[in-house]
N, C-alpha and C positions, 0 to 999 in steps of 0.2 A: 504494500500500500504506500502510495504517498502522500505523505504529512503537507499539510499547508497549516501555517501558521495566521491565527485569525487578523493579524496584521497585513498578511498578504491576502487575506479573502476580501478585509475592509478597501483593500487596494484595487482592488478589481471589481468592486460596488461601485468606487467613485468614479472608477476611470469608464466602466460602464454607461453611470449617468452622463458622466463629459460626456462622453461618444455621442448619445441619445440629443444634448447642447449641442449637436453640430461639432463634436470632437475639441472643444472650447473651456478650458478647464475654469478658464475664468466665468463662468457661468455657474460655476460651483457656491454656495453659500460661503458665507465667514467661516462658519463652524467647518464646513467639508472640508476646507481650504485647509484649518488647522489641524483636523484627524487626519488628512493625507501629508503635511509634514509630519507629524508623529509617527504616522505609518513606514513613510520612507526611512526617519533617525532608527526606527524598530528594527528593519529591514538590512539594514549597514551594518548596526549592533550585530544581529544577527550574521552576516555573510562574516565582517572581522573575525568572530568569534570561531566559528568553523573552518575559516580558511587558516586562522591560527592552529588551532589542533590539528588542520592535517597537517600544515609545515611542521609543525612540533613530532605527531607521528613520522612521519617522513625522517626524519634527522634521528629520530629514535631508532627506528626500523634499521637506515644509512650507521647507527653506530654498533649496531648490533645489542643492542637495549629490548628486549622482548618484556620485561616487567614493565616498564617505562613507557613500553611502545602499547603495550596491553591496556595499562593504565587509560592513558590518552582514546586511544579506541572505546574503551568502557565510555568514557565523558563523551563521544562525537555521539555515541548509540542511546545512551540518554536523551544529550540533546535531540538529536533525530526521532527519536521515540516520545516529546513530547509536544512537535507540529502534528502528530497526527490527531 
């Protein structure tokens, strides 16, 4: 299964609506305006955070670190297991 993160579902309601605006995001409320910058800082948060731990596996894995590398893997399966 894939996980979406209810940040990325709010993200694809607003951009929905725009589209429906004539693809116009300016036609979004104030409020809309502000849950899709929250949505996107959610969104960064999240990609940083994951692309960290694989670099971090990675270099684990590269040093021959399997507890280390285990470790890291555990937290990316977590995380990933809690967008769904």
């Amino acid at each position: 299964m894939i996980g979406i993160h209810s940040a990325h579902r709010r993200l694809a309601e607003l951009t929905l609506k725009a589209k429906a605006a004539g693809g116009n995001y300016d036609r979004l409320s104030a409020v809309e305006k502000q849950e899709l910058a929250h949505c996107l800082t959610v969104n960064l948060e999240l990609v940083r955070k994951l692309d960290s731990l694989k670099s971090l596996a990675f270099v684990a894995y590269e040093q021959g670190d399997m507890v280390w590398h285990n470790e890291i893997c555990e937290k990316l399966d977590e995380m990933e297991a809690s967008l769904l």
